[in-house]
mmCIF file of the N, C-alpha and C atoms, coordinates in Angstrom:
data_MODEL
# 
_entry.id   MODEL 
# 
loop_
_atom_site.group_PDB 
_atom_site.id 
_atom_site.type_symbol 
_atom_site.label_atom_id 
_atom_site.label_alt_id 
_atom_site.label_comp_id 
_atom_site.label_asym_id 
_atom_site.label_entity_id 
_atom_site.label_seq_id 
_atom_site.pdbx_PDB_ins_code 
_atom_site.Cartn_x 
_atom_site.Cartn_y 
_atom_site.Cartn_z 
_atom_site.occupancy 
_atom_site.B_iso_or_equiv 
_atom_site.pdbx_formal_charge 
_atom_site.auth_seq_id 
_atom_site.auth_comp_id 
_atom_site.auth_asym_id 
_atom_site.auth_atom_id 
_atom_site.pdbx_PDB_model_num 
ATOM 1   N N  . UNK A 1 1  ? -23.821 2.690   17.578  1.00 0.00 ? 1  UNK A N  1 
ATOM 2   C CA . UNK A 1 1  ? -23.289 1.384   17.228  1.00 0.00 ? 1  UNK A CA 1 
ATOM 3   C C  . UNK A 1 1  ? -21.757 1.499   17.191  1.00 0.00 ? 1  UNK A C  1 
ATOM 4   N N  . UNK A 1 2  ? -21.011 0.351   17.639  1.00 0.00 ? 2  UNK A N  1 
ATOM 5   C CA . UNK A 1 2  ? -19.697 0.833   18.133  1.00 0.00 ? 2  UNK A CA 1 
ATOM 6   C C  . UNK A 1 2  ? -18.872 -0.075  16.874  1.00 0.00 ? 2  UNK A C  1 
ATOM 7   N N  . UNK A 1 3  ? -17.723 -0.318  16.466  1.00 0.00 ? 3  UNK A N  1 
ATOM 8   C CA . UNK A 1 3  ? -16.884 -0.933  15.402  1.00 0.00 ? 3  UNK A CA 1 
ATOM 9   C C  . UNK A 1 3  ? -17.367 -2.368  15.475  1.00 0.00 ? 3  UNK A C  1 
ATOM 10  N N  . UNK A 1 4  ? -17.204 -2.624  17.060  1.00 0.00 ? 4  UNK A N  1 
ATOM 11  C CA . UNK A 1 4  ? -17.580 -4.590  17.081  1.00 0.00 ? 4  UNK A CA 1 
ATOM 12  C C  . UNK A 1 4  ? -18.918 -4.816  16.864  1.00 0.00 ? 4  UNK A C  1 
ATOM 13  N N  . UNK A 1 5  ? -19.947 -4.093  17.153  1.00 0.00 ? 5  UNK A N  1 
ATOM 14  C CA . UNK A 1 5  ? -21.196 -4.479  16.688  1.00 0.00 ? 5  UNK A CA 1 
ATOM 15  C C  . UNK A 1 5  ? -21.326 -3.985  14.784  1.00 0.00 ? 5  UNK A C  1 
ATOM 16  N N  . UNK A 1 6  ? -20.569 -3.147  14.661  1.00 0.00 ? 6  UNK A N  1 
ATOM 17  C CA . UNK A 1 6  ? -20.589 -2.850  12.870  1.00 0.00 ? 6  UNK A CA 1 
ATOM 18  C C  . UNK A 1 6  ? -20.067 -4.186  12.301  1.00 0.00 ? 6  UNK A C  1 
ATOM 19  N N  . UNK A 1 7  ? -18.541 -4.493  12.746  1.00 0.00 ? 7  UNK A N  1 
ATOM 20  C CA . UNK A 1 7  ? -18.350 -5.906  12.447  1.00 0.00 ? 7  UNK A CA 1 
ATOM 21  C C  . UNK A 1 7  ? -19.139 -7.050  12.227  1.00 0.00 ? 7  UNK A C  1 
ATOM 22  N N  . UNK A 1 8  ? -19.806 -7.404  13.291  1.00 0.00 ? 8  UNK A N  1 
ATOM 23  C CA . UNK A 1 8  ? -20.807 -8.315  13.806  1.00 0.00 ? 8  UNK A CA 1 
ATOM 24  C C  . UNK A 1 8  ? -22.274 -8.595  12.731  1.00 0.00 ? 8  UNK A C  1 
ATOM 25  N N  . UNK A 1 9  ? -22.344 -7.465  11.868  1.00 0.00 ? 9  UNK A N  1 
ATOM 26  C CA . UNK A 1 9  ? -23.011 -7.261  11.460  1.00 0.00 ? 9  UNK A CA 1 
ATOM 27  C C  . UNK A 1 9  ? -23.069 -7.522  10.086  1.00 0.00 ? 9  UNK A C  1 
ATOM 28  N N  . UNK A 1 10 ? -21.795 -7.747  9.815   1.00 0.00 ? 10 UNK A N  1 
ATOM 29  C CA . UNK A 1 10 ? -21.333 -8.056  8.262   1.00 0.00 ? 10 UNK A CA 1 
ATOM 30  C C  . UNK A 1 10 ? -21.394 -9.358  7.982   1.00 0.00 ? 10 UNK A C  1 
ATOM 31  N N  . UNK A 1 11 ? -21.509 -10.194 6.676   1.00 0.00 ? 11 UNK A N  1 
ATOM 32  C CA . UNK A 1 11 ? -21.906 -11.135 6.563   1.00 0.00 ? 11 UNK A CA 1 
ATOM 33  C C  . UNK A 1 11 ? -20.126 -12.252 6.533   1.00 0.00 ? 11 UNK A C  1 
ATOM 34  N N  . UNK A 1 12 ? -20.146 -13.152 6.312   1.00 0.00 ? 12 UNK A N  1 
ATOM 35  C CA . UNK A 1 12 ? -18.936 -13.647 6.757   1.00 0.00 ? 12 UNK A CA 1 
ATOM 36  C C  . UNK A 1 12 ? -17.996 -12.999 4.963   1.00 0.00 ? 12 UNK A C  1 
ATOM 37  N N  . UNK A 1 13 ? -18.951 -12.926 3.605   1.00 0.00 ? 13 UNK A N  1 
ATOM 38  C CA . UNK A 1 13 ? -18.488 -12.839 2.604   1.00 0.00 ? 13 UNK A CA 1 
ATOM 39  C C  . UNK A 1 13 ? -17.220 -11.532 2.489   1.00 0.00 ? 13 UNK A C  1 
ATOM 40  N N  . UNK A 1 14 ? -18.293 -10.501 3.318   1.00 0.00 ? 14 UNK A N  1 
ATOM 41  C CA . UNK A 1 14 ? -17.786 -9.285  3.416   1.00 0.00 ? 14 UNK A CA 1 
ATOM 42  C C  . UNK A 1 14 ? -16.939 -8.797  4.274   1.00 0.00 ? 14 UNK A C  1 
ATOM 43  N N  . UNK A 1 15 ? -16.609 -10.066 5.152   1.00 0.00 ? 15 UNK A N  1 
ATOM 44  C CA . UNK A 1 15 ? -15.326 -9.636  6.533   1.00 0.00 ? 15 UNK A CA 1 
ATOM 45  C C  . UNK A 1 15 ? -14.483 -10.729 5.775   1.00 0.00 ? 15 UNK A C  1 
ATOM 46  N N  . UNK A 1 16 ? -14.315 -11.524 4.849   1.00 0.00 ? 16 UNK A N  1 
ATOM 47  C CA . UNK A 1 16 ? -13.504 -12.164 4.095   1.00 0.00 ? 16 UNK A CA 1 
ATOM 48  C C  . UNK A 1 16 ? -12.889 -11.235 2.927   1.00 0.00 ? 16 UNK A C  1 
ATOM 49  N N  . UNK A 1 17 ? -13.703 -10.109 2.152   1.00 0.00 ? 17 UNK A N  1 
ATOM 50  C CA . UNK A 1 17 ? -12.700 -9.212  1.350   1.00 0.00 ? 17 UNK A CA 1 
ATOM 51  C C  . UNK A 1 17 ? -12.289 -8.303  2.302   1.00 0.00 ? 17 UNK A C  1 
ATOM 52  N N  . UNK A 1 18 ? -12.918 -7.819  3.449   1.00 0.00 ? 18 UNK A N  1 
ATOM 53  C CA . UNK A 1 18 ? -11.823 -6.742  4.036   1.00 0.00 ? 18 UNK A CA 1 
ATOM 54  C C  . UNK A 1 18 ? -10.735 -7.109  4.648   1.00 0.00 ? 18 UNK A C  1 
ATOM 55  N N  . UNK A 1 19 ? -10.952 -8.191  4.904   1.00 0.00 ? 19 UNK A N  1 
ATOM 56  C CA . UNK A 1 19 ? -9.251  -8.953  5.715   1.00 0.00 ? 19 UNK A CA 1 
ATOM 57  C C  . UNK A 1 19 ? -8.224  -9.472  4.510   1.00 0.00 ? 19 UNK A C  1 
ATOM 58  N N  . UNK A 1 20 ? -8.929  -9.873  3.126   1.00 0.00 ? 20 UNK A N  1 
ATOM 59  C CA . UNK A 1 20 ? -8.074  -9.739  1.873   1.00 0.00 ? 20 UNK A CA 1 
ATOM 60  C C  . UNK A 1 20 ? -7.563  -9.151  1.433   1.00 0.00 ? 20 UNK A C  1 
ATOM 61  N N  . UNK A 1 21 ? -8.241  -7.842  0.761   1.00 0.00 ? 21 UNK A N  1 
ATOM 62  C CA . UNK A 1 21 ? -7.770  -6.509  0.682   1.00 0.00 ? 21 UNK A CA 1 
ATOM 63  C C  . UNK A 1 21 ? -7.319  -5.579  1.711   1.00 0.00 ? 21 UNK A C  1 
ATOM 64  N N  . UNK A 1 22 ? -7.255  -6.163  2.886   1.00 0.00 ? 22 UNK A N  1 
ATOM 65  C CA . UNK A 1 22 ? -6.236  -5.627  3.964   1.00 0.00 ? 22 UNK A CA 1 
ATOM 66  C C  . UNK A 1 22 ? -4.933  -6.234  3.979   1.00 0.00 ? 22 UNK A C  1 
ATOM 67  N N  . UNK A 1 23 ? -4.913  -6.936  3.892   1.00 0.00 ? 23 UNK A N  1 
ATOM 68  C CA . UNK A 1 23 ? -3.602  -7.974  3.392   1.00 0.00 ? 23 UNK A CA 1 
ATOM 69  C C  . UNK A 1 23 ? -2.758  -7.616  2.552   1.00 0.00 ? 23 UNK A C  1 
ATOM 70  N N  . UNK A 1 24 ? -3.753  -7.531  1.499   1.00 0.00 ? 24 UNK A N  1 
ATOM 71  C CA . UNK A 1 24 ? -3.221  -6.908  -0.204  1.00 0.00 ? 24 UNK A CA 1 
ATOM 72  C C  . UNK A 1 24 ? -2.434  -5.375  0.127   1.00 0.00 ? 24 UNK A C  1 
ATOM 73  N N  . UNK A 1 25 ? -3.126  -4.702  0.672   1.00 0.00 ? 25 UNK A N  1 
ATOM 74  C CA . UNK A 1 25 ? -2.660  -3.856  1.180   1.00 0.00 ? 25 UNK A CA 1 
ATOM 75  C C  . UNK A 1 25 ? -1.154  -2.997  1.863   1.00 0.00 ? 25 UNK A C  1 
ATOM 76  N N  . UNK A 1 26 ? -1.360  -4.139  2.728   1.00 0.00 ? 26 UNK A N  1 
ATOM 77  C CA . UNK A 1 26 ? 0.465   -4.599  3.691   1.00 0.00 ? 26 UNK A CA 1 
ATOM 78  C C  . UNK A 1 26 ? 1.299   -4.851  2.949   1.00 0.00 ? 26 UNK A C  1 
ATOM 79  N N  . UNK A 1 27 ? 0.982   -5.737  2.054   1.00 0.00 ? 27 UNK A N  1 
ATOM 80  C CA . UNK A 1 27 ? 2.085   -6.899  1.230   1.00 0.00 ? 27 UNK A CA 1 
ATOM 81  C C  . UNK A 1 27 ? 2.642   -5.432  -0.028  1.00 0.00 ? 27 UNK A C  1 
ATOM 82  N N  . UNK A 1 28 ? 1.476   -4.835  -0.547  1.00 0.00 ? 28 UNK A N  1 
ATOM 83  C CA . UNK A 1 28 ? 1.674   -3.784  -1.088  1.00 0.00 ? 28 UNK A CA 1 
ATOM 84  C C  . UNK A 1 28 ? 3.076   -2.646  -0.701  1.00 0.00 ? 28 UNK A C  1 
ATOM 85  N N  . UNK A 1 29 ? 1.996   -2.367  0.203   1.00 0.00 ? 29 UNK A N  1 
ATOM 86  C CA . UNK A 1 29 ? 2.990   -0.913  1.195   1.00 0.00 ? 29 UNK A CA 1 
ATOM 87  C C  . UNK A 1 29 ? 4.452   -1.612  1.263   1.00 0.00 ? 29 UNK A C  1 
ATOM 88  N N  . UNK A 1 30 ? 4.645   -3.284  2.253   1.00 0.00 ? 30 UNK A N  1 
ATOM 89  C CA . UNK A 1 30 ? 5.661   -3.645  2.164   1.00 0.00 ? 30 UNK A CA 1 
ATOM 90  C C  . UNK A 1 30 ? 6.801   -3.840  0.949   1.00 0.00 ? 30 UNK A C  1 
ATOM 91  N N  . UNK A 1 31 ? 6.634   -4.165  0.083   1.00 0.00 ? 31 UNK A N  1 
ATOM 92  C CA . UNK A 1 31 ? 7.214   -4.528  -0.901  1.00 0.00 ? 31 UNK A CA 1 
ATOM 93  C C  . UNK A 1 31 ? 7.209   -3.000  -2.005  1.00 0.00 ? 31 UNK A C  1 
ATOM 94  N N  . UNK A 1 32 ? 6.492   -1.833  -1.041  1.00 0.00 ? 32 UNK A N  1 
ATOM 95  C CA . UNK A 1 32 ? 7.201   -0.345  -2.090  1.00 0.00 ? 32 UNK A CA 1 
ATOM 96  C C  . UNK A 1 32 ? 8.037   0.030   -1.005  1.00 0.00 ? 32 UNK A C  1 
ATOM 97  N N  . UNK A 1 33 ? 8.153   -0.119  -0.048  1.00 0.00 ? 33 UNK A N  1 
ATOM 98  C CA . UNK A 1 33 ? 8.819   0.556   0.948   1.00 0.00 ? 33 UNK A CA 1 
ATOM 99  C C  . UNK A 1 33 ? 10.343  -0.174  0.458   1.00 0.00 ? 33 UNK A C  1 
ATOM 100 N N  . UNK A 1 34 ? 10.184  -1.618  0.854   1.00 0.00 ? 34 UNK A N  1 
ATOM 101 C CA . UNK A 1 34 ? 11.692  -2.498  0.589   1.00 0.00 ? 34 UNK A CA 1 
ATOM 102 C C  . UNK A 1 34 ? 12.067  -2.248  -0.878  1.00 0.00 ? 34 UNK A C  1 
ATOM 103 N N  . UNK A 1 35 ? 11.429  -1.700  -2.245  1.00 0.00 ? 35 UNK A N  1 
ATOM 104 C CA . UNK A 1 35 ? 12.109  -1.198  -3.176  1.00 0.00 ? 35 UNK A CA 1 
ATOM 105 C C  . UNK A 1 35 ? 12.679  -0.204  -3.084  1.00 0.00 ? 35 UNK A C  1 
ATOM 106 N N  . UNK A 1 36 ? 12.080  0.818   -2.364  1.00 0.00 ? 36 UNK A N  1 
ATOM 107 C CA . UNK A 1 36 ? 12.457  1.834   -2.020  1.00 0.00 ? 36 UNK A CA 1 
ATOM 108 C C  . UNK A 1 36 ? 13.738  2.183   -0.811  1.00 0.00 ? 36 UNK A C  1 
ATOM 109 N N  . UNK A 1 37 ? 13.780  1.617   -0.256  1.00 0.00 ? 37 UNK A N  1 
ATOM 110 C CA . UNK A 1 37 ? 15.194  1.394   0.232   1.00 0.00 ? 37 UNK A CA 1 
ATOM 111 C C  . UNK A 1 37 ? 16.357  0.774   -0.507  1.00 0.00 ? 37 UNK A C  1 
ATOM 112 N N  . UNK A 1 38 ? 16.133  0.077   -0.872  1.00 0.00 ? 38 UNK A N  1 
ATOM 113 C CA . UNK A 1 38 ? 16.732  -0.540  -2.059  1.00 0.00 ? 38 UNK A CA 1 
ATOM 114 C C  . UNK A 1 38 ? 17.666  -0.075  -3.248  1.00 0.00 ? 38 UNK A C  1 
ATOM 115 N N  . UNK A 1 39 ? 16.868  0.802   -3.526  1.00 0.00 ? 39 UNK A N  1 
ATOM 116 C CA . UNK A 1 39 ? 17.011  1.068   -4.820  1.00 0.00 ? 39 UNK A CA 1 
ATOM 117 C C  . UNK A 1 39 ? 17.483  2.592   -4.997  1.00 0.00 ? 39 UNK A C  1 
ATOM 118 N N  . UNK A 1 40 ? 18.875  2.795   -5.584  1.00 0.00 ? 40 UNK A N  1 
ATOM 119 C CA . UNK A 1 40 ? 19.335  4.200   -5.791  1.00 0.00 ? 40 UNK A CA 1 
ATOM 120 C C  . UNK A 1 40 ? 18.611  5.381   -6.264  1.00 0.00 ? 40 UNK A C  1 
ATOM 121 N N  . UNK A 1 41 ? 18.666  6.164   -5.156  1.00 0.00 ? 41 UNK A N  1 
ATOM 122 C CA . UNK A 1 41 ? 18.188  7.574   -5.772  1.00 0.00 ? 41 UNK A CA 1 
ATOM 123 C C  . UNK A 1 41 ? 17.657  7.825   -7.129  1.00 0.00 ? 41 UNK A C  1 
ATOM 124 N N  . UNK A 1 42 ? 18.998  7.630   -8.166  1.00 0.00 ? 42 UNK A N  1 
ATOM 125 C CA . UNK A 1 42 ? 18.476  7.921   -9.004  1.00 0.00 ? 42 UNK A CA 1 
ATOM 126 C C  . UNK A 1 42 ? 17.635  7.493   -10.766 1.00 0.00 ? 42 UNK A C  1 
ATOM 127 N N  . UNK A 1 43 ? 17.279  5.757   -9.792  1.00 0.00 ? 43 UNK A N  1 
ATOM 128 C CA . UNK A 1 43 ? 16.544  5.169   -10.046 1.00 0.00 ? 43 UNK A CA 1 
ATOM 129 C C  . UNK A 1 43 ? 14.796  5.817   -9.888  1.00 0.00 ? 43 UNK A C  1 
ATOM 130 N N  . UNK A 1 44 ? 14.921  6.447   -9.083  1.00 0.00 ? 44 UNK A N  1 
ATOM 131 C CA . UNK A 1 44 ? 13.383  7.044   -8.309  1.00 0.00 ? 44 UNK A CA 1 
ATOM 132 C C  . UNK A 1 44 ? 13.319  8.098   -9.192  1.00 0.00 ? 44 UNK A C  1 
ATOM 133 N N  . UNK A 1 45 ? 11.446  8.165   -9.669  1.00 0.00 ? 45 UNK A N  1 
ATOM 134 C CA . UNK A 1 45 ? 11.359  9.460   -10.127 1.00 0.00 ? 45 UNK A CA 1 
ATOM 135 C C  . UNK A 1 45 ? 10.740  10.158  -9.331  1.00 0.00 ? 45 UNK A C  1 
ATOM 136 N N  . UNK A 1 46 ? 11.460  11.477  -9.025  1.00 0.00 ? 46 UNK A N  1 
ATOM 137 C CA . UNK A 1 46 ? 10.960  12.439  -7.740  1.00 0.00 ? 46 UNK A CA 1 
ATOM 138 C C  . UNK A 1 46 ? 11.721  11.733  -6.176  1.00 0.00 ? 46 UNK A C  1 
ATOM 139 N N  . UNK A 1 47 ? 11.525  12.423  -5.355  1.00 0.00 ? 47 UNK A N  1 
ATOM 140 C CA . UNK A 1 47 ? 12.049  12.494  -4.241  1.00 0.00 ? 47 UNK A CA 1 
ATOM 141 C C  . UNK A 1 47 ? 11.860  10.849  -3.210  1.00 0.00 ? 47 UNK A C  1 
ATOM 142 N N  . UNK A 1 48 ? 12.385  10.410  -2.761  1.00 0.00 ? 48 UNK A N  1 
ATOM 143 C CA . UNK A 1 48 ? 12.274  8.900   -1.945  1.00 0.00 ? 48 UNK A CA 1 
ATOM 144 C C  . UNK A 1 48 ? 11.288  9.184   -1.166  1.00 0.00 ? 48 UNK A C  1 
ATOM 145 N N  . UNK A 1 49 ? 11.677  9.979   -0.655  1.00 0.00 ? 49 UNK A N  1 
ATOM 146 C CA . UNK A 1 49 ? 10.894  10.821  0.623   1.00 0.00 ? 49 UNK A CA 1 
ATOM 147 C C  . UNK A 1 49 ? 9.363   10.940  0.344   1.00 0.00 ? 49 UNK A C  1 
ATOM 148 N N  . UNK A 1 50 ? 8.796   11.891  -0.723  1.00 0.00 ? 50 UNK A N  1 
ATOM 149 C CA . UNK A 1 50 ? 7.457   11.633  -1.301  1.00 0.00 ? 50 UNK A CA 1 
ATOM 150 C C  . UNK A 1 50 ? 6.465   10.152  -1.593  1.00 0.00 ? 50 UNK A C  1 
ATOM 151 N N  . UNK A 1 51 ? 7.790   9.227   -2.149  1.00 0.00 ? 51 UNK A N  1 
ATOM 152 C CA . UNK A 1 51 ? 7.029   8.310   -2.310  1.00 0.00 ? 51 UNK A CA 1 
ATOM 153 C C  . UNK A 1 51 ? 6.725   7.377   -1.110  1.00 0.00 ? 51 UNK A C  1 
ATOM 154 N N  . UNK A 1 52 ? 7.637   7.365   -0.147  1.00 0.00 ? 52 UNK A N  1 
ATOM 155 C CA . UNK A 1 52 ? 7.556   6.694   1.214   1.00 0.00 ? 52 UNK A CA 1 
ATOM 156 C C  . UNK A 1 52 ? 6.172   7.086   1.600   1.00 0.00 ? 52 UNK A C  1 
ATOM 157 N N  . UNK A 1 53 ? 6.021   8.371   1.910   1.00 0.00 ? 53 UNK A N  1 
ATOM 158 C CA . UNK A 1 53 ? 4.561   9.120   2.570   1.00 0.00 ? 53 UNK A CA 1 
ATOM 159 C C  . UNK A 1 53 ? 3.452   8.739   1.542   1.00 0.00 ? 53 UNK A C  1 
ATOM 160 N N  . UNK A 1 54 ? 3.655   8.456   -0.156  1.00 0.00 ? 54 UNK A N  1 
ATOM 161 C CA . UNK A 1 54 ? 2.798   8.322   -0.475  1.00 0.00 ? 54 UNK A CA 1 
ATOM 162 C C  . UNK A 1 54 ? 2.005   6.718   -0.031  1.00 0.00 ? 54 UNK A C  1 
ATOM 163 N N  . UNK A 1 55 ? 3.272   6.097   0.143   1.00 0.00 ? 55 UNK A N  1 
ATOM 164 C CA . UNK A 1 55 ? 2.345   4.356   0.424   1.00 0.00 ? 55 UNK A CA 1 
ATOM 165 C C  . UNK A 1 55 ? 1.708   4.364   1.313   1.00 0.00 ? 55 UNK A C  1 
ATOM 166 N N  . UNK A 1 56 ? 1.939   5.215   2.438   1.00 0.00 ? 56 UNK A N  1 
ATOM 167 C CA . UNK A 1 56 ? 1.240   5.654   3.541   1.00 0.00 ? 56 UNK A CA 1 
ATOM 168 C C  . UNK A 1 56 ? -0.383  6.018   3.103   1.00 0.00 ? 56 UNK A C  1 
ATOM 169 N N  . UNK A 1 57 ? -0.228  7.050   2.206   1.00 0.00 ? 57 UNK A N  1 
ATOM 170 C CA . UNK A 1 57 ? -1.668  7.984   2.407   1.00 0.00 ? 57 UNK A CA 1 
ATOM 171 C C  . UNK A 1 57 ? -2.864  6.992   1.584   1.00 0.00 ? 57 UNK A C  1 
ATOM 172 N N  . UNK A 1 58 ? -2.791  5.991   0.826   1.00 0.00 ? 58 UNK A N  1 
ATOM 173 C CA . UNK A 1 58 ? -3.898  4.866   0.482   1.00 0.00 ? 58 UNK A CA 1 
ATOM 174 C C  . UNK A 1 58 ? -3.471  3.811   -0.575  1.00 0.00 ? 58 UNK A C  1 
ATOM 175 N N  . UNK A 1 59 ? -4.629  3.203   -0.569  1.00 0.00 ? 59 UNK A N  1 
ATOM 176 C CA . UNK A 1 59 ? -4.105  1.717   -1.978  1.00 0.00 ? 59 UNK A CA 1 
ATOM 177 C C  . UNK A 1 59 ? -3.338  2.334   -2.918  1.00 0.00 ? 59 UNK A C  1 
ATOM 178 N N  . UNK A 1 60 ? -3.475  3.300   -3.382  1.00 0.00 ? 60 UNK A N  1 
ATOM 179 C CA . UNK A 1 60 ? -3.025  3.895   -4.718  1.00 0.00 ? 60 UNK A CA 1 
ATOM 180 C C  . UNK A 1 60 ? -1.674  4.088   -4.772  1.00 0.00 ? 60 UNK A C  1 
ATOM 181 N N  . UNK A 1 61 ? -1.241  4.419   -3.525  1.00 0.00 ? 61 UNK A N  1 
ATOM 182 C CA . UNK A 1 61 ? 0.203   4.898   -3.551  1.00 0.00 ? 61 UNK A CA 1 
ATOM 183 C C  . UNK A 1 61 ? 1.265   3.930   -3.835  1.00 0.00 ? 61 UNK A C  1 
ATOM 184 N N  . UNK A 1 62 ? 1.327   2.575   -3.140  1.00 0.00 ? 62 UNK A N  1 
ATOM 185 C CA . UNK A 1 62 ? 2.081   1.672   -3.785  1.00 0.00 ? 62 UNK A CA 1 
ATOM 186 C C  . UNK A 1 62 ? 1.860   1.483   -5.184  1.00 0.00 ? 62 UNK A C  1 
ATOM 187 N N  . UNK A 1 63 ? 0.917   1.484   -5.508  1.00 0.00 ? 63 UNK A N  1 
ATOM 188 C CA . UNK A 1 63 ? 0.779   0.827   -6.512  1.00 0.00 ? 63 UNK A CA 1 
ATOM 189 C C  . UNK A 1 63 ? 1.404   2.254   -8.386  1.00 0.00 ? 63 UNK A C  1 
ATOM 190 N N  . UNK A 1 64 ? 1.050   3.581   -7.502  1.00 0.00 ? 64 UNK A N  1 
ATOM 191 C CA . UNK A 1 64 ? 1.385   4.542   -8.301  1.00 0.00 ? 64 UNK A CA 1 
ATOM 192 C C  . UNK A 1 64 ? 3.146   3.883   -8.201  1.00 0.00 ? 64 UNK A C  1 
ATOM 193 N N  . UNK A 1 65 ? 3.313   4.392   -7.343  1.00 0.00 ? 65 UNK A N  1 
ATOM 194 C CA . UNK A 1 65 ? 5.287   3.838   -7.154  1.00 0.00 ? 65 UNK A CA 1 
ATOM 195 C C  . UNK A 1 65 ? 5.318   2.664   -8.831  1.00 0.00 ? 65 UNK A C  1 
ATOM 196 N N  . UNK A 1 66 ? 4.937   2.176   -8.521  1.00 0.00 ? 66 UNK A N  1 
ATOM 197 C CA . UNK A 1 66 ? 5.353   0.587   -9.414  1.00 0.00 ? 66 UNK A CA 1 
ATOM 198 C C  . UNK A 1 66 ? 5.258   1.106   -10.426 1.00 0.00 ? 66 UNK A C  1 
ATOM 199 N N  . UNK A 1 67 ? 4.408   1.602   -10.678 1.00 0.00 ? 67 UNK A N  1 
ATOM 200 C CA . UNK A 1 67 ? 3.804   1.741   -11.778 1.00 0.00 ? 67 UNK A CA 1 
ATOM 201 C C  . UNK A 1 67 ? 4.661   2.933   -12.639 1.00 0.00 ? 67 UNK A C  1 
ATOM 202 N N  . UNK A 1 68 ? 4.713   4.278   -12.049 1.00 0.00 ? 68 UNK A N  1 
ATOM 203 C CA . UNK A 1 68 ? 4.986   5.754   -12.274 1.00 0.00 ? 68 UNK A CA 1 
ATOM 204 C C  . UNK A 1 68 ? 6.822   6.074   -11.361 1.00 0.00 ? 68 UNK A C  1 
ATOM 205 N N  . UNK A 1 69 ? 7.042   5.773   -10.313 1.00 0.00 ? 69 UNK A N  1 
ATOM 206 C CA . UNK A 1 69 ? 7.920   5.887   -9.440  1.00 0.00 ? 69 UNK A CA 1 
ATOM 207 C C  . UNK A 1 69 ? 9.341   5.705   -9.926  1.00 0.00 ? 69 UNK A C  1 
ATOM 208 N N  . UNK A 1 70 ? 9.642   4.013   -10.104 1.00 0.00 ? 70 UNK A N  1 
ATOM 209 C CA . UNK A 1 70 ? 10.544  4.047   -10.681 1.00 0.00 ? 70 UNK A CA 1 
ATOM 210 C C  . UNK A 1 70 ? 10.629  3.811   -12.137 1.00 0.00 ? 70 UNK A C  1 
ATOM 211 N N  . UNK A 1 71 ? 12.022  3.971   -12.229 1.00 0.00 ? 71 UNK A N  1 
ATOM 212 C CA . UNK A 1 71 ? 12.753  3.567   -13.184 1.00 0.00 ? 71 UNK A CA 1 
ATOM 213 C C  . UNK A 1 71 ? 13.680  2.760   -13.493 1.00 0.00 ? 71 UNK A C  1 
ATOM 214 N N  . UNK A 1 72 ? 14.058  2.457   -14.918 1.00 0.00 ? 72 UNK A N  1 
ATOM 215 C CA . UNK A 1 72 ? 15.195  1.199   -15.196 1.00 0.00 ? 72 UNK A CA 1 
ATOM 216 C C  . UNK A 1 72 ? 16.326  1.713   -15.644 1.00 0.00 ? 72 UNK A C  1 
ATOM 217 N N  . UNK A 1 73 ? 16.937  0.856   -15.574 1.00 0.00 ? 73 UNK A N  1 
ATOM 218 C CA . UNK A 1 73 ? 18.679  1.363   -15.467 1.00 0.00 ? 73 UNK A CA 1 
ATOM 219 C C  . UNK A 1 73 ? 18.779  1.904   -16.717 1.00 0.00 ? 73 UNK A C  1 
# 
């Protein structure tokens, strides 16, 4: 069974949260990345660099950033 017939197969409920939470996703990654440019060094806890790759590697990573990442003046 190939991706488009797995698709095909899903009910409309369930190709409505994965295109949501794919979304959620982007808007996520986007908006740690543009803080992260943004925002001085030593505002960041730990390396820029780490956290960039982390938004990359899953949901968690933006959301660790926000949360754990930075800091306030």
């Amino acid at each position: 069974m190939n991706a488009k017939q797995k698709w095909n197969d899903l009910s409309k409920p369930q190709k409505t949260r994965i295109i949501v939470l794919s979304a959620v996703q982007v808007a996520l990654q986007s908006a740690a990345l543009k803080d992260l440019v943004n925002r001085p060094a030593h505002l960041v806890r730990g390396p820029k660099t780490a956290w960039v790759a982390a938004t990359f590697v899953n949901f968690a990573g933006p959301i660790a950033y926000f949360l754990v990442g930075r800091r306030t003046a």
